[in-house]
N, C-alpha and C positions, 0 to 999 in steps of 0.2 A: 504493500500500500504506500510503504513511503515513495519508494520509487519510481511508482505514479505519479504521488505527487509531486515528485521535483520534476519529471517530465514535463508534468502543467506548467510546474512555474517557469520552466525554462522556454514552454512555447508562449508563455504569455509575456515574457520579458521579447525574444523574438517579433513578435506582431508591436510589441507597442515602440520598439526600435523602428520597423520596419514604417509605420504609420508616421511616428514623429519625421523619418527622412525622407518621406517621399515625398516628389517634387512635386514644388509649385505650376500651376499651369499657365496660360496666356490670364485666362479668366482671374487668378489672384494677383495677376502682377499686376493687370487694369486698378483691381482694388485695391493693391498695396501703393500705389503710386498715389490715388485717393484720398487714403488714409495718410501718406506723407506730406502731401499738400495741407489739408488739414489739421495736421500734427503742427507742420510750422508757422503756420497762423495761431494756431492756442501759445506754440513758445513764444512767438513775440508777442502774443498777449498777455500771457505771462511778465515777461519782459516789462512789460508797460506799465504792467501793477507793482513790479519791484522796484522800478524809476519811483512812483506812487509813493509805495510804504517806507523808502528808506531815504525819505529827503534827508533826515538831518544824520543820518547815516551811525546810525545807532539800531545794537541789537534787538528786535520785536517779535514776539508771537506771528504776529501779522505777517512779518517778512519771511521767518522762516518758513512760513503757511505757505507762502505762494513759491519760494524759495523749492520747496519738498514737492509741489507740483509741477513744477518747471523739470526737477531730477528726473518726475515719473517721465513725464511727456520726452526727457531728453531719451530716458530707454526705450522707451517705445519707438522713436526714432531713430535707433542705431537695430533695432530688431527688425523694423519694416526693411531698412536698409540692405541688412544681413539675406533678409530673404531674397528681396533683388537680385545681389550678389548669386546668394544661390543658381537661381532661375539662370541668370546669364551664364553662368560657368557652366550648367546644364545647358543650355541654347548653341554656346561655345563649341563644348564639346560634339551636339549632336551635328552644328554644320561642319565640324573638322572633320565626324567620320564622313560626312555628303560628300565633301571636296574630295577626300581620300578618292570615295567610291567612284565621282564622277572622271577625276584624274587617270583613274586605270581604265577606265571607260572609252575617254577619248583619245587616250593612246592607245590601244586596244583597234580602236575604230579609224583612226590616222594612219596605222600600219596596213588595213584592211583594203582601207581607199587607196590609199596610196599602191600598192597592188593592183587594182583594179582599174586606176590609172594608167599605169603601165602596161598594164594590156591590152587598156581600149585603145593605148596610142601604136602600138604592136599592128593593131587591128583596123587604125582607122583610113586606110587606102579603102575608098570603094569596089575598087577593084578584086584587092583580098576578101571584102566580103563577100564579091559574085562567084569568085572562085571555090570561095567557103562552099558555096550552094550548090553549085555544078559540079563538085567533087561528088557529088552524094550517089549514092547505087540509084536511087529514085525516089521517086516521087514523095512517099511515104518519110525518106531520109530526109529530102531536103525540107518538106516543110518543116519534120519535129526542129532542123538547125536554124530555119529562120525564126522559129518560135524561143530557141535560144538565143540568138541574139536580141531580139525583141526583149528578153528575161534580163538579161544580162544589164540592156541598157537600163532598163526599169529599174535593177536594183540596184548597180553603181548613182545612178539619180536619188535613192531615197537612202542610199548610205550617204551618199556625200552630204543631202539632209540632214541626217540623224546628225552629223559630225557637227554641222556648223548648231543646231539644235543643245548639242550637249554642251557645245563649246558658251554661247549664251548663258546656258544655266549654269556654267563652270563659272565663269565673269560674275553673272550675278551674285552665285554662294561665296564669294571672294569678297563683292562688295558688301554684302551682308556682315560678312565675318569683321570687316573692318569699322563698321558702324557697330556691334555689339561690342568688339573691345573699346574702341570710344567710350561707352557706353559703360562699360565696366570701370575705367578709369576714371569717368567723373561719380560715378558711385564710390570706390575708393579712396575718392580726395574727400567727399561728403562723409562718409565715416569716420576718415580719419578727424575732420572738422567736429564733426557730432560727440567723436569719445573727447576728446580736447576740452572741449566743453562742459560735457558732464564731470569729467578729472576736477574742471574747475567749479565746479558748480557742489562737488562735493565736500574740496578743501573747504569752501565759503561756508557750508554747512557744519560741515565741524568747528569753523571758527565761531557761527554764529550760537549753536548750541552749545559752547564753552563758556561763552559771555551770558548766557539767558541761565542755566546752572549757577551760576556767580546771583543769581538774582534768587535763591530758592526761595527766599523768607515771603519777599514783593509775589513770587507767584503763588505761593502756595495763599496767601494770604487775598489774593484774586481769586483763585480759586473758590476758595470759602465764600466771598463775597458772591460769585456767581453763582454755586450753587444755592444761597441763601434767598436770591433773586428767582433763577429757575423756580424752585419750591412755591413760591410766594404768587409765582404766575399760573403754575399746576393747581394749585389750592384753587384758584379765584376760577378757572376755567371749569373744576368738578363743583364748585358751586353753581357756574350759571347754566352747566348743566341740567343740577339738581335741581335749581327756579326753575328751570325750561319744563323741564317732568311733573313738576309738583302744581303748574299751571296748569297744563294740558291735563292732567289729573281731574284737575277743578274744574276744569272748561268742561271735560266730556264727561266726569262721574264714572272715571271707570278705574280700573288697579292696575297695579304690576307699571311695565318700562313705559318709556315719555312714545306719546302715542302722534303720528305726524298726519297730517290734511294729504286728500288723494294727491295733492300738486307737491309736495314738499315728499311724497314716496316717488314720487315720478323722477322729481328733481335726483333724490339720491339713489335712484333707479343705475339714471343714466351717467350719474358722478361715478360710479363702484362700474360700470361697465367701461369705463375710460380709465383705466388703469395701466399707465405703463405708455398713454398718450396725452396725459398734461402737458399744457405749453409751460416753462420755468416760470417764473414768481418773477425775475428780473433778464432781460435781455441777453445778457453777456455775466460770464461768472464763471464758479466751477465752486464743486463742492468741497470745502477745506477740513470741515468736522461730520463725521458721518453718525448716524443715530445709532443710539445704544449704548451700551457701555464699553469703554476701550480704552486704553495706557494714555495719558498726559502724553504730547507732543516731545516736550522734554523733562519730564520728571516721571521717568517710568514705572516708579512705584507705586506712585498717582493713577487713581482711575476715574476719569471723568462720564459724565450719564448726560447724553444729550434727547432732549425730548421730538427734537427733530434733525433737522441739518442746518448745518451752517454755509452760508452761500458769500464767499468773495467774488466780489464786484467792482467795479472803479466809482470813484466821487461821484457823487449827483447821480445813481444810473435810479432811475425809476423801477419802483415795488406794482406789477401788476398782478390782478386778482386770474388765479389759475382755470377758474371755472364759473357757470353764471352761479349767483346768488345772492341772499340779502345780508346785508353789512349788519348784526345784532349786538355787536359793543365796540366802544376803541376807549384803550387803558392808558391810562400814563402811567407806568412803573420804572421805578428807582429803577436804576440801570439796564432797564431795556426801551427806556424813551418812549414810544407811541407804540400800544398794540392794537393791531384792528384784528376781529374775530368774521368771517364769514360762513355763512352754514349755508348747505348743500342736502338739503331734505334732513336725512340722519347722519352724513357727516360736515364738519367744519373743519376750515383751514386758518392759521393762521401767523399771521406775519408780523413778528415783532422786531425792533430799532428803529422804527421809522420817523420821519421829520414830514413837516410840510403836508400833513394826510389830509386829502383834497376829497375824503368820500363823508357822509355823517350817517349814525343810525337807520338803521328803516330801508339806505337806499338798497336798490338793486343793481347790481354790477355784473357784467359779461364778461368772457375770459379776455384776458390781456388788457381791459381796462384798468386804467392807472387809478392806483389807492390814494398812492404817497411818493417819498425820495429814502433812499435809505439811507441812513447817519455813518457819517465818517469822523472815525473817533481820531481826534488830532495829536493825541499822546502817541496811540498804536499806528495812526497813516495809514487804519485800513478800513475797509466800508464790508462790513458787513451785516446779510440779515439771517435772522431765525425763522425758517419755513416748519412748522408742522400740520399733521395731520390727522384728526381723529373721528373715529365713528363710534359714537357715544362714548362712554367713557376710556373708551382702548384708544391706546396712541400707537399710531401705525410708522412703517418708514415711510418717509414721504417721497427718497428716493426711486424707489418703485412705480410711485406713482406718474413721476415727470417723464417726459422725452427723453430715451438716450440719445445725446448730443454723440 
């Protein structure tokens, strides 16, 4: 039995080798090219937000945030690359064996004609050809010889053909091959530019992470402070819940969980079937703290609980509503500035730091209609907001919910 079973493990190690190496095709390399275009647009957006967060050039959560997303996007970048590479070294190799084959081909077939030349020129007195004819015993001889020369000609015509044919398609897989090394060479400078970058991109990392460590008292003591805030805004959210239920209660006279009007099931009907195609809460961003519980950024011992995501963004970018619905509170709390709450039949979104919130109570808002502005906090240089998501009392990721960019 054992020996079975190492057999398994050994064909299972086998296929999952086999699967990881095999080549890319035309169809990924369209899409790895895609994915690189837009790879380099998030780095220099990236880029943009680290000009942002590091004006007075001092270590920040902020900077490292965007700092650590910049690293990811730079691997991802040297990965797309890699595959390229691949693909062309595969491409490479398969025209090398073409040439090979075509090259024995047309010498092959150069030697043939060339023959065949020489003997139609042997041949080509018309004379020697009548003589060809009237040598024959009869009738029956001579025509089968006129029918080989007739043959003859025919085929020296479509060899000389095939020659100048394979000789084209030799030229061509030549120029091919010259244009794919091209092509392999500037992929090679790009990688090399790509690791260069991340090499530095991770020095700066460690430096920054050294400096923000020197800081544990100031963070840990943020920390506290933010989760003190968190809690304070959880509390006040399963309250207006709990009003919400304990109305609806009174309204219809009936028991058990908060009970919703046919248009507010409709509503979150069609909210929970749009899962996974939210437009984003803000234009441009990228997700810096992800929901759940997970290790401090840099104090690993540290475990932070986020009730939704955290979304970096540049100065001034407008906070839009992800879905239609009606606006049923906006908060002002200690350290998350302006919360506005919108509900969606049975569930609600909502979006806290915000400035400038341009919606009130009551209204009704459509997806990507503007709330508000998200706050940029001028200590950390960075703008960011708090997205979540809940269907009654459960808090969901809200990640899931949005568009993968």
């Amino acid at each position: 039995m054992e020996f079975f079973a190492n057999i398994k493990s050994f064909l299972f190690l086998i296929i999952t080798v086999l699967v990881l190496c095999s080549p890319v095709n035309a169809q990924d390399v369209s899409q790895l090219k895609q994915q690189k275009k837009q790879n380099a647009e998030d780095i220099a957006y990236t880029q943009q937000l680290l000009q942002n967060t590091q004006k007075e050039k001092k270590a920040s959560l902020g900077f490292l945030s965007v700092l650590n997303r910049k690293i990811l996007l730079q691997k991802e970048m040297i990965r797309n690359i890699q595959k390229e590479l691949d693909y062309t070294d595969s491409k490479i190799g398969t025209t090398d064996r073409e040439i090979e084959s075509l090259e024995k081909k047309y010498e092959k077939l150069k030697v043939q004609y060339e023959k065949l030349i020489m003997y139609a020129h042997r041949q080509k007195n018309s004379r020697d050809k009548l003589m060809f004819l009237f040598a024959s015993k009869d009738f029956n001889q001579a025509y089968m010889r006129y029918k080989y020369l007739q043959q003859f000609s025919e085929f020296t015509r479509k060899r000389g053909e095939e020659l100048v044919e394979t000789k084209v398609s030799l030229d061509s897989k030549l120029d091919k091959l010259k244009l794919v090394k091209k092509e392999k060479q500037v992929l090679l400078a790009l990688n090399t530019k790509a690791s260069m970058n991340l090499s530095s991109q991770k020095s700066q990392q460690s430096s920054v992470l050294t400096q923000l460590q020197k800081k544990e008292k100031t963070l840990l003591k943020n920390i506290k402070t933010q989760r003190k805030n968190a809690k304070r805004l959880e509390n006040k959210i399963r309250d207006i819940i709990a009003d919400q239920a304990r109305l609806a209660k009174k309204k219809k006279n009936t028991s058990g969980a908060y009970s919703l009007t046919p248009e507010e099931k409709i509503l979150g009907d069609n909210f929970g079937q749009n899962k996974g195609k939210l437009p984003w809460p803000t234009a441009t961003g990228f997700i810096s703290q992800k929901f759940g519980k997970h290790a401090h950024p840099v104090l690993k011992s540290v475990m932070v609980n986020n009730s939704g995501i955290d979304i970096t963004t540049k100065p001034m970018s407008e906070c839009r509503a992800v879905f239609k619905g009606e606006v049923t509170h906006i908060l002002s709390m200690p350290g998350l500035n302006m919360v506005v709450l919108i509900k969606h039949g049975s569930y609600i979104t909502l979006y806290s730091n915000l400035i400038n919130v341009n919606v009130k109570k009551g209204d009704f808002v459509s997806a990507k209609e503007k709330i508000g502005v998200v706050y940029t906090d001028e200590n950390e240089n960075q703008t960011v907001l708090n997205f979540q998501v809940w269907k009654a009392t459960t808090k969901l990721n809200p990640a899931t919910w949005l568009l993968k960019k």
